[in-house]
C-alpha positions in Angstrom: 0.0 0.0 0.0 1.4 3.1 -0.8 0.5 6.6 1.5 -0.3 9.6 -0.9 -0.4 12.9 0.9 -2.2 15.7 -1.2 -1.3 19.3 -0.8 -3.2 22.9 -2.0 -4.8 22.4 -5.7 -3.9 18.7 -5.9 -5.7 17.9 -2.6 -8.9 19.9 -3.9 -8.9 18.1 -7.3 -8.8 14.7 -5.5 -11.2 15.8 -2.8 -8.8 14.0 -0.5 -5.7 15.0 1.9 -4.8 11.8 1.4 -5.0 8.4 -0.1 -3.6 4.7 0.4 -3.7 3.1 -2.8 -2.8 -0.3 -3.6 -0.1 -1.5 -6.1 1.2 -4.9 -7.4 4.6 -3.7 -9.1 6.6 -0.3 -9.1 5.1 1.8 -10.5 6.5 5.8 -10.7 5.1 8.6 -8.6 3.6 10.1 -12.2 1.6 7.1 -12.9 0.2 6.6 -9.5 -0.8 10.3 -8.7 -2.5 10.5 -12.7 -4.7 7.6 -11.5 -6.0 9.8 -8.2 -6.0 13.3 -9.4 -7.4 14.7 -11.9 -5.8 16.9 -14.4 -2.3 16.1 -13.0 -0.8 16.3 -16.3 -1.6 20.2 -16.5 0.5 21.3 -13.4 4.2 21.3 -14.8 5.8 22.0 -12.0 5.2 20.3 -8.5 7.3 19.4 -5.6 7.3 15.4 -4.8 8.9 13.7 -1.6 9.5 10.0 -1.2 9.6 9.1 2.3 10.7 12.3 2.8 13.1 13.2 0.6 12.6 15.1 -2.6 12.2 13.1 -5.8 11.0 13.5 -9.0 7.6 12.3 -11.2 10.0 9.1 -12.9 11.0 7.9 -9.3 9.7 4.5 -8.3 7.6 3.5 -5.7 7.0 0.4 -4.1 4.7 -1.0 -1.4 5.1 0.6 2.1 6.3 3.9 0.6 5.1 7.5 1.3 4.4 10.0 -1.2 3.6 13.8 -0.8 2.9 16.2 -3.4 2.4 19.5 -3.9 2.0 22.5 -6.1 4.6 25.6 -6.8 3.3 28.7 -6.2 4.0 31.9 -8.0 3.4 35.5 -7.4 4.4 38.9 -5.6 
């Protein structure tokens, strides 16, 4: 089982804070998190932690493993 925790945007489009999904095999972050929020493809740019270190979309996952993802934010 694999811990998602949603943050800003990403939480709101997945009306969840978080999720525990199942998986069989690895599978990368990008593929999980496009199964459990939609519209994922159309934020570029994201931060994304594995166990709590920062990754990136291609990283693998397997069972037992955290994920957390969030939005950048821009502005002044």
């Amino acid at each position: 089982m694999i811990r998602i925790r949603l943050m800003g945007v990403f939480a709101y489009l997945a009306k969840a804070r978080e999720l525990n999904v199942r998986i069989e095999d690895k599978k990368t972050v990008d593929e999980i998190l496009r199964e459990v929020i939609p519209r994922y493809d159309e934020f570029k740019e994201k931060i994304i932690f594995i166990n709590g270190q920062p990754a990136r979309g291609d990283a693998e996952v397997t069972d037992g493993d955290e994920i957390k993802v969030m939005p950048v934010l821009s502005g002044g």
